[in-house]
C-alpha positions in Angstrom: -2.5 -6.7 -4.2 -0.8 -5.1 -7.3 -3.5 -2.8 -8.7 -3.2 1.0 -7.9 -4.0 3.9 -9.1 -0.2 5.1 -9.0 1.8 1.7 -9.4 4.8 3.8 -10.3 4.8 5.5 -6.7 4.4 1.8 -5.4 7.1 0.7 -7.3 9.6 3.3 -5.9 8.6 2.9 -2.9 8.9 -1.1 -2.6 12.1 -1.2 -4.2 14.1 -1.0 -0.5 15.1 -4.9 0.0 14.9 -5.8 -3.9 16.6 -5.8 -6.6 13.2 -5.5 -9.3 9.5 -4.9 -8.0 6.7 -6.0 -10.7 3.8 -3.1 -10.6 1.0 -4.8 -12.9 -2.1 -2.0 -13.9 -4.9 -3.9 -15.6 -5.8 -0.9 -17.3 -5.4 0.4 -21.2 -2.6 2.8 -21.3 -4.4 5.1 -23.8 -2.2 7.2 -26.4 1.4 7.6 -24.9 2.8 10.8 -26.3 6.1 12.5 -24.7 4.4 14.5 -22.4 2.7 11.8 -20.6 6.1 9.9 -20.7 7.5 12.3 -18.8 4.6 13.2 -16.4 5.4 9.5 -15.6 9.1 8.5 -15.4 10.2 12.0 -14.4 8.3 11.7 -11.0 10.0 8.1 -10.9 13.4 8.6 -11.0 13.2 11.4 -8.4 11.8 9.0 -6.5 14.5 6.9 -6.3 13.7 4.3 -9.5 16.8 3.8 -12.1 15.2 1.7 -15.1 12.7 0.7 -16.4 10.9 -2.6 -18.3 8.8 -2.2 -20.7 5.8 -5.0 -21.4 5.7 -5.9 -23.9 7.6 -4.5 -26.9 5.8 -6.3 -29.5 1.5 -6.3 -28.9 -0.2 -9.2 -27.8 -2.1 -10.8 -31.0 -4.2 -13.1 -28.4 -6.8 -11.9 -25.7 -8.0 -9.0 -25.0 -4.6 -7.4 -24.1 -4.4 -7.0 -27.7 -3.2 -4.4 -29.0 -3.0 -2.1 -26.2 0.0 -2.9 -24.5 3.0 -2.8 -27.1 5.9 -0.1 -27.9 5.7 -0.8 -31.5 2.1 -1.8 -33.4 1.3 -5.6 -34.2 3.0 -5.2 -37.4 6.2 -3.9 -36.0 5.9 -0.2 -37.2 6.2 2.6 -34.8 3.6 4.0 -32.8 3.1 7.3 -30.4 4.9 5.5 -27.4 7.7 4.3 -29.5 8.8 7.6 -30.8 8.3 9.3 -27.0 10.4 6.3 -25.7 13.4 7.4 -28.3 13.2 11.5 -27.6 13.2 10.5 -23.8 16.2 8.3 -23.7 17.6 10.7 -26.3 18.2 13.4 -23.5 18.4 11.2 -20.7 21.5 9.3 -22.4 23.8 12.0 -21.6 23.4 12.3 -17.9 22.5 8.1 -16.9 25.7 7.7 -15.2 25.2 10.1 -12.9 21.7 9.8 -12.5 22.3 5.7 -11.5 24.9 6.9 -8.9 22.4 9.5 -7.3 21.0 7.8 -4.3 17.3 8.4 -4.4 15.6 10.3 -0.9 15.4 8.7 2.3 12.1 8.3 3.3 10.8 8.7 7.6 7.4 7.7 6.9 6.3 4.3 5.8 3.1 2.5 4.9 2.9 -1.3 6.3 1.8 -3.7 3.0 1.2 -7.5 4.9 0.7 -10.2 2.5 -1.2 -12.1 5.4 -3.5 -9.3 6.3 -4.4 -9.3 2.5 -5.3 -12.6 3.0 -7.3 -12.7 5.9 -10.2 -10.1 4.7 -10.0 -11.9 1.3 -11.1 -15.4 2.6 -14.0 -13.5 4.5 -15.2 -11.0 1.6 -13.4 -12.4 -1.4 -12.0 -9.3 -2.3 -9.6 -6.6 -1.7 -11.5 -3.0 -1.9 -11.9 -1.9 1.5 -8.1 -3.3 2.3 -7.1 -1.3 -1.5 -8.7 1.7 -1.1 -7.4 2.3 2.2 -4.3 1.7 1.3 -4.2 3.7 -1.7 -5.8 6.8 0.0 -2.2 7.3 1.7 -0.3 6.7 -1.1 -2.0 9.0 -3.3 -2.1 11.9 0.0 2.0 11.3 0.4 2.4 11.4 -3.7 0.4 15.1 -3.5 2.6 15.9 -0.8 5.3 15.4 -2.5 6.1 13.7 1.2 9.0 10.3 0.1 8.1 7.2 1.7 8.5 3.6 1.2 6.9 0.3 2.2 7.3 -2.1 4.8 5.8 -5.6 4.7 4.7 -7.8 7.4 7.9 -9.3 7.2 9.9 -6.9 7.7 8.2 -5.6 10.4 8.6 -8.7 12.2 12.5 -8.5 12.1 12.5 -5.0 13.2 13.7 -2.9 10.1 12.2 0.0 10.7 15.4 2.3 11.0 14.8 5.8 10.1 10.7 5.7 9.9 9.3 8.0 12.2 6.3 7.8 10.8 4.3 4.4 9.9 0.9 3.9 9.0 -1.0 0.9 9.3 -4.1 0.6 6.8 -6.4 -1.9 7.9 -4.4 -3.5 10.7 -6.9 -6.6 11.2 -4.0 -9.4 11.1 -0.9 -9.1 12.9 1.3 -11.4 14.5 2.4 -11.4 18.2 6.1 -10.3 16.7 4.8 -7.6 14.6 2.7 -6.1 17.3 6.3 -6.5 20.2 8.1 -4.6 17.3 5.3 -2.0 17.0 5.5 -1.6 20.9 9.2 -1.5 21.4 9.4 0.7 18.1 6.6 3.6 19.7 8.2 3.2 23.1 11.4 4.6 21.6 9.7 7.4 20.0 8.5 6.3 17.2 4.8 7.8 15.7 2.2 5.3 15.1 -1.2 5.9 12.3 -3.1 3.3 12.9 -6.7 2.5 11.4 -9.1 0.3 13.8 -8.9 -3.0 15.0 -5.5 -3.0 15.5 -3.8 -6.4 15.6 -7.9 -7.7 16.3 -6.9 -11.1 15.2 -3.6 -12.6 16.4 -2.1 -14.9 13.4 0.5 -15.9 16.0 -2.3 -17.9 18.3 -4.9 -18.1 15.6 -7.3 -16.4 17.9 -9.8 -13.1 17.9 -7.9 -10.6 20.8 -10.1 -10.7 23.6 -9.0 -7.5 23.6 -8.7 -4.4 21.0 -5.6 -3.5 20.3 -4.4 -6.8 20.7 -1.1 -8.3 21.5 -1.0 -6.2 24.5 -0.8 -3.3 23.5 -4.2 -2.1 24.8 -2.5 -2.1 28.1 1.1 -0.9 27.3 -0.3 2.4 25.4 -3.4 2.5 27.8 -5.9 2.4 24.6 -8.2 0.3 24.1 -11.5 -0.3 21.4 -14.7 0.1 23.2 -16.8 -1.8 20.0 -17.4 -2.6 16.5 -19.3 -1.0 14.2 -20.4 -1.9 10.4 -21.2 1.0 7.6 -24.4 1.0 7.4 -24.2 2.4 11.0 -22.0 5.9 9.4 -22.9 8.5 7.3 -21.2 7.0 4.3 -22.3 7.5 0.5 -22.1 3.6 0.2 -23.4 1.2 3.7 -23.7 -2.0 3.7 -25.5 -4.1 6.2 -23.4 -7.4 5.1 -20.5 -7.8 3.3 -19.4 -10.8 3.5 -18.3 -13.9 1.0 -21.5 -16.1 1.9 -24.6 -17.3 -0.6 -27.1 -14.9 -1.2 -30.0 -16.7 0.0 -28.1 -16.7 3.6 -27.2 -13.0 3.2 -31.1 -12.3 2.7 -32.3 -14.3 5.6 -29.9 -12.9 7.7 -30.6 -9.9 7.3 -34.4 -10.0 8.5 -34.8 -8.8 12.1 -35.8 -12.2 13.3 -35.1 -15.7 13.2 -38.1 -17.9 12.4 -37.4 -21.3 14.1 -40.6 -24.8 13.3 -41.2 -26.0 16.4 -44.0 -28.6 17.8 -45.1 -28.3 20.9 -46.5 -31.9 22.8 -47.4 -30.5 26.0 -50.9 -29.9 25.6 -50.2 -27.0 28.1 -48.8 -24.7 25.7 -51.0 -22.5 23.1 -50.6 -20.1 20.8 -51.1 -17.0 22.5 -51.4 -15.0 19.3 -50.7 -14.8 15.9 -48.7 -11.8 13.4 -50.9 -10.9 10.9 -48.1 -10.4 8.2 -45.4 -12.5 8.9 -46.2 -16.8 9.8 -44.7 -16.2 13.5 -47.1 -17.5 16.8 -46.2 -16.5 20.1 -46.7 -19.2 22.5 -47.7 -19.4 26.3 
């Protein structure tokens, strides 16, 4: 899941644990003068990012990435973005030393990014949204905020490396494994403050099973909280509800969704007869 509306604020904040962090927006970057320049790297390199890449320096000629995406034009002259690119590094020349030595600010609050809970909801709906736009909600609140925080993955969740998080928030916790969900316990037990969105840790990825019961793992009993049932949107007061989404054929979607199921059956006992009849739909009610 790279897309975001702030890839720059997912970039700083991913970069604990590795050395470069790829933020890919599929989107046109418009006219790049200095001023949005700065309103971008600026905000980057307080948070904590010390260069940057740029892709690509020449435009594409092929697809339909062309031209949009180079520093110079196709034909190698300069463009808006080239000329902003030289004033920045212009002033920022002077003080790069010390700006690379600067460590950038520690963060206690932390979003969890697993690559296997994107999975799971992808294989069922074929797509990311719901898991996206949950996700990005709290990173664009925290970047308004002006609040630092950084990202953990399901990975590093697992070994533990949560030290000095206070702070972490799960978006669409559906998939968890049994390790993840002992850290999370061990990790609130010592103090640590826990935002979590529903159906925590609903399907375990350790046993490859549904939790009996919500939160799973166990820790419905050791926080004493547990998920009285489900609900789909079309039951809230939403702008957008949807009685399905799900990644199955529409014909299926639309018979499922009727409020019965119409079964053919023949009856050979000469005892049974059709009591009576629906007038709109072909459904007999038999005695």
């Amino acid at each position: 899941m790279t897309t975001t509306r702030r890839p720059a604020s997912r970039l700083a904040a991913s970069s604990s644990l590795r050395d470069f962090q790829n933020v890919l927006p599929h989107m046109h970057p418009g006219r790049v003068d200095l001023r949005k320049l700065l309103g971008e790297f600026l905000p980057q390199i307080g948070a904590g990012v010390r260069g940057f890449q740029f892709w690509q320096f020449r435009a594409e000629v092929l697809g339909f990435e062309a031209p949009g995406w180079g520093v110079v034009r196709t034909d190698g002259s300069d463009r808006a973005v080239t000329r902003a690119i030289e004033q920045f590094w212009q002033k920022l020349a002077p003080h790069a030393n010390s700006l690379a030595a600067c460590p950038p600010p520690t963060s206690e609050v932390a979003i969890w990014k697993s690559r296997r809970n994107e999975i799971f909801p992808f294989a069922i709906q074929l797509n990311l949204n719901s898991l996206r736009e949950s996700v990005n909600a709290y990173i664009e609140a925290l970047y308004a905020l002006n609040i630092p925080y950084r990202v953990v993955d399901d990975i590093q969740l697992e070994a533990g490396l949560l030290d000095g998080i206070r702070l972490l928030i799960l978006p669409s916790p559906y998939y968890l494994t049994q390790r993840e969900m002992d850290t999370l316990r061990a990790w609130v037990d010592a103090g640590g403050i826990l935002w979590s969105e529903a159906h925590l840790g609903a399907y375990n990825g350790t046993t490859g099973r549904h939790s009996t019961v919500v939160p799973g793992g166990g820790l419905a009993d050791a926080w004493g909280l547990r998920e009285e049932d489900s609900t789909s949107s079309f039951r809230l007061d939403l702008e957008k509800r949807e009685a399905f989404d799900g990644a199955i054929s529409e014909d299926v979607k639309s018979h499922c969704a009727s409020s019965w199921w119409k079964y053919d059956a023949q009856a050979k006992d000469k005892a049974v007869a059709v009591g009576a009849s629906f007038a709109v739909h072909p459904l007999n009610m038999i005695t």
